[in-house]
C-alpha positions as CSV (number, residue, x, y, z in Angstrom):
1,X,6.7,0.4,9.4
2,X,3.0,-0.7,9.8
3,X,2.4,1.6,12.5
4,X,3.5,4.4,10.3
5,X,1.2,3.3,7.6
6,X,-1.7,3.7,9.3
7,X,-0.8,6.7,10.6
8,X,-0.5,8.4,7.3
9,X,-3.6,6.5,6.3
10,X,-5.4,8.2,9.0
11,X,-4.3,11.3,9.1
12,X,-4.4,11.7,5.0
13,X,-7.7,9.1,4.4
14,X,-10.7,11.4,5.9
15,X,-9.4,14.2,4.8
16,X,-9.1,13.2,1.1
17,X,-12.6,12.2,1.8
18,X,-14.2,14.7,3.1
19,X,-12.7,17.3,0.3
20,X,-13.5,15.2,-2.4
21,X,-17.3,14.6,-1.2
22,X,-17.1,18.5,-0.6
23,X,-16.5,19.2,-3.8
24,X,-18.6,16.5,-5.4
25,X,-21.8,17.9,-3.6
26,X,-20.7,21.5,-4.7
27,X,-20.7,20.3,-8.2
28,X,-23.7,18.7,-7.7
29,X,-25.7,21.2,-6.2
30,X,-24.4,24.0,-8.9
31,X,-25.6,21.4,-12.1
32,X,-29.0,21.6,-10.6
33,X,-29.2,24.9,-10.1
34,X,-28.4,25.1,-13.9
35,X,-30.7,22.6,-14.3
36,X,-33.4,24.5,-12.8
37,X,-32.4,27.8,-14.3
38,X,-33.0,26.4,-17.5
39,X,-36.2,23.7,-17.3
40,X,-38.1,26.0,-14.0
41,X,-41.4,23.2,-14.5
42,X,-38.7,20.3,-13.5
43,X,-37.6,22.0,-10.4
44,X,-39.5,19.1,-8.4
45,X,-37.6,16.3,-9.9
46,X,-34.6,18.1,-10.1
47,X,-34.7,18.7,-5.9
48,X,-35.6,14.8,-5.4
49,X,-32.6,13.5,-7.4
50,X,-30.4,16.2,-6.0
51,X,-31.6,14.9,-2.3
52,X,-30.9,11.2,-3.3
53,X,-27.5,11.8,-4.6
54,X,-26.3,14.2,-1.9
55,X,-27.3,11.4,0.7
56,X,-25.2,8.9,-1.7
57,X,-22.3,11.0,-1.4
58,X,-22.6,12.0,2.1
59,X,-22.8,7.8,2.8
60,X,-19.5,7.4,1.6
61,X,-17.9,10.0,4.1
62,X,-19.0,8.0,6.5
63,X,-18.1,5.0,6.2
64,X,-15.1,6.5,5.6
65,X,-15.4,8.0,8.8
66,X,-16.0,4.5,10.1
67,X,-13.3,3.1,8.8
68,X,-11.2,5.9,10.5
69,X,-12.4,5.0,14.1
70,X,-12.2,1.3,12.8
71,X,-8.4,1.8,12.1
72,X,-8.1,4.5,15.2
73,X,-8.6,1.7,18.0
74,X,-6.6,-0.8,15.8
75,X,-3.2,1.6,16.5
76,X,-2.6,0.9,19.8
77,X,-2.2,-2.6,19.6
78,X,-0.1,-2.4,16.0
79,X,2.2,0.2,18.0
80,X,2.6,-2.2,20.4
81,X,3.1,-5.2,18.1
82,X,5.8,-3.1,16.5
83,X,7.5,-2.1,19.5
84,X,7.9,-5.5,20.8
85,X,9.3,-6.8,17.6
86,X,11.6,-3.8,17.5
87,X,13.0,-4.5,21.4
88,X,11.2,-1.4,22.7
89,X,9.4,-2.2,25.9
């Protein structure tokens, strides 16, 4: 049961991530845009707080990236624990 857990957390986990960051930088980059469109003399304060917050969001893809390789080398051994436990050899 725990093996299949974190199977389904990795396999659905990163994924989830990486779309939702996707879209949150997509929505991010078309509000300045707009932004820009409409004040063109704050273009320059506009791109630096666009820059800051795409890094933001692109930090939490990877640590959720990290915690995918944290939980990847964790399966063999919960596999194993579960196998044992079950009678499988």
């Amino acid at each position: 049961m725990v093996g299949a857990v974190l199977v389904f957390a990795m396999g659905f986990g990163l994924p989830v991530a990486v779309i939702g960051a996707a879209l949150g930088q997509g929505r991010a980059a078309a509000a300045a845009l707009e932004g820009v469109a409409r004040q063109p003399d704050a273009a320059g304060d506009i791109r630096s707080l666009l820059i800051v917050s795409l890094a933001l969001i692109e930090s939490l893809v990877i640590y959720a990236l990290l915690i995918f390789f944290m939980l990847y080398s964790k399966l063999p051994m919960v596999l194993q624990q579960a196998g044992s436990a079950m009678g499988v050899h």
